[in-house]
C-alpha positions as CSV (number, residue, x, y, z in Angstrom):
1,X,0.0,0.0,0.0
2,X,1.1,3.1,-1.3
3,X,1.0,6.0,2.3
4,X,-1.4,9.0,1.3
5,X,1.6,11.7,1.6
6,X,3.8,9.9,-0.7
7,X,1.3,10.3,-3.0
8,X,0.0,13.9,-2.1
9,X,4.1,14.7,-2.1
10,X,4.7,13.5,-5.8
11,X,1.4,15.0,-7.2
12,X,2.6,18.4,-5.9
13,X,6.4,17.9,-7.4
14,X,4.0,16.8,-10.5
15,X,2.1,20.1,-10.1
16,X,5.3,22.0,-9.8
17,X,6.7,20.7,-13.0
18,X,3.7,21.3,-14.8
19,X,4.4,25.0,-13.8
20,X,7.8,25.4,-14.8
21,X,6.6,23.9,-18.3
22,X,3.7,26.7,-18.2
23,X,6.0,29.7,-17.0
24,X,8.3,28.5,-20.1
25,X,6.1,28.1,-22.9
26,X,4.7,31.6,-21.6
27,X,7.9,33.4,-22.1
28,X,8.3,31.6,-25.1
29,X,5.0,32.8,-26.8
30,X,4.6,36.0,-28.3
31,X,3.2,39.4,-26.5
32,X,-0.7,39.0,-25.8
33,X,-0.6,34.8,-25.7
34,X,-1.3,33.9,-22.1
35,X,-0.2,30.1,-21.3
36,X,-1.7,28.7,-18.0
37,X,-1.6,25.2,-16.2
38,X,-4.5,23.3,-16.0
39,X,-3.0,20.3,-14.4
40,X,-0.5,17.7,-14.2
41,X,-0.8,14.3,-13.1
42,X,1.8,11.6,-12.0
43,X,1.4,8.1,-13.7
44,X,3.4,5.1,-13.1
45,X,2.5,2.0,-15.2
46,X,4.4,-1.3,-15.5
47,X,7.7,-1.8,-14.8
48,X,9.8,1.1,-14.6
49,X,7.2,3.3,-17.0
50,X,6.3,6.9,-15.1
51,X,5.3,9.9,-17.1
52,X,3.4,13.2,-16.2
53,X,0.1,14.2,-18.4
54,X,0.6,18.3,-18.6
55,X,-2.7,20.5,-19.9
56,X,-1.9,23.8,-20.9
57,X,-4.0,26.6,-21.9
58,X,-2.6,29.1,-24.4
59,X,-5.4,31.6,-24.5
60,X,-5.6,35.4,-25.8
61,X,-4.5,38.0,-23.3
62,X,-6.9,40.9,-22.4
63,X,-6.8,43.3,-25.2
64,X,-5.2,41.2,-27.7
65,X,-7.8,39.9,-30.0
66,X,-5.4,39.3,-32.7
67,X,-3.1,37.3,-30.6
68,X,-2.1,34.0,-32.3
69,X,-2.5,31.0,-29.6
70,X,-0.9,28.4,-32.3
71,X,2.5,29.8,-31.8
72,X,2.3,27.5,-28.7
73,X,2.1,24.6,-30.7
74,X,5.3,25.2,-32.4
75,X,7.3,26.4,-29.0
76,X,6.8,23.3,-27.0
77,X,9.8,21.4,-28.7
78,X,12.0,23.7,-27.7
79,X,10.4,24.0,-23.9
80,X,10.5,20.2,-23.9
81,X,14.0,20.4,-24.0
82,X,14.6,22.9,-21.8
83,X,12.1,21.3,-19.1
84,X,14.2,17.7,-20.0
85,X,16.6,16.7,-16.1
86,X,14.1,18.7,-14.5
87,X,13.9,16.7,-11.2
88,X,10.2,15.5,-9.8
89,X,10.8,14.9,-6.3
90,X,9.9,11.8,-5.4
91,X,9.2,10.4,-8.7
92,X,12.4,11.0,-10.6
93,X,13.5,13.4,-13.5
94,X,12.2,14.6,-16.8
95,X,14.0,12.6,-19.8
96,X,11.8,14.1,-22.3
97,X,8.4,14.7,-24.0
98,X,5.5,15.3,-26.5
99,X,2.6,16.8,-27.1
100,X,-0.2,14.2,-27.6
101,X,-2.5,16.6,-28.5
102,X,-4.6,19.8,-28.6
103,X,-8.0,21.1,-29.7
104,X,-9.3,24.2,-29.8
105,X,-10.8,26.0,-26.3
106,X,-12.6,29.6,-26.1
107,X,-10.4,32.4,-27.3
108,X,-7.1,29.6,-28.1
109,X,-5.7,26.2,-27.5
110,X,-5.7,23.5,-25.4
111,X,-2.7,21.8,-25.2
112,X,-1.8,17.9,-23.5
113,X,2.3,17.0,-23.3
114,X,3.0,13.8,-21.8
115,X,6.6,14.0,-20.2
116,X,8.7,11.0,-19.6
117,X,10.1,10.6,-16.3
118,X,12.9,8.3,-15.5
119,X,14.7,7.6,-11.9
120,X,14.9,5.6,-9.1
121,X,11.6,5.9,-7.1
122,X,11.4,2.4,-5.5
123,X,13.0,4.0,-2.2
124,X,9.6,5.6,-1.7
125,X,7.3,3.1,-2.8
126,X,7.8,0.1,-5.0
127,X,7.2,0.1,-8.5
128,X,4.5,-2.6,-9.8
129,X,6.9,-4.9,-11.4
130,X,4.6,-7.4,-13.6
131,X,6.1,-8.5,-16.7
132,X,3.9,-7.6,-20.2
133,X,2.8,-10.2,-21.0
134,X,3.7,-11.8,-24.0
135,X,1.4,-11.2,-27.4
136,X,0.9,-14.8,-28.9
137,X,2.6,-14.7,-32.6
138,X,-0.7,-15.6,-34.1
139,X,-2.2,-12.3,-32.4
140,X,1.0,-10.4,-33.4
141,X,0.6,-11.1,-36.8
């Protein structure tokens, strides 16, 4: 059983990266493109597989009508990279990241980046470590 402030503790490192990712893309993005956090979640899956699901907003800034919110889209490869060794207490560090997508909100873009997170995290609780299991050939092919 995983203790309730472990938890708690890596969904606010979570939160914190999600932040710094936010503050970046926002100083990034022209004059008039507000980016905000939504959230940010911590995930771990099988093995040794942790990530963080980001959600941006990159909306219009009071008094900028004309502000173009899809210059986001183009700035989060190089905020990825800056955001990449970016420490998650608890959980490990950022090795890198993606946007898996965006669709459009009121007055811009909503944008979803899953980032990679790699590290040893077993000293605070331990990872689930069940194998895949194996896809029969005859399903495969």
């Amino acid at each position: 059983m995983i203790p309730l402030f472990t938890v708690s503790h890596v969904h606010h490192s979570a939160r914190r990266t999600g932040e710094r990712l936010s503050a970046l893309l926002d100083a990034v993005t022209a004059r008039g493109v507000d980016v905000r956090l939504i959230s940010a979640d911590a995930h771990q899956g099988r093995g040794s597989a942790r990530w963080l699901d980001v959600e941006l907003y990159a909306t219009k800034g009071h008094g900028y009508p004309h502000a173009d919110t899809a210059e986001a889209l183009g700035a989060v490869a190089s905020v990825l990279d800056a955001v990449t060794g970016h420490e998650v207490q608890g959980f490990g560090s950022v090795a890198g990241g993606a946007l898996v997508g965006s669709h459009a909100v009121r007055e811009g873009l909503a944008l979803r980046v899953r980032l990679d997170v790699e590290g040893e995290a077993s000293r605070l609780f331990a990872l689930d470590s069940r194998d895949v299991p194996a896809v029969p050939a005859e399903v495969a092919a």
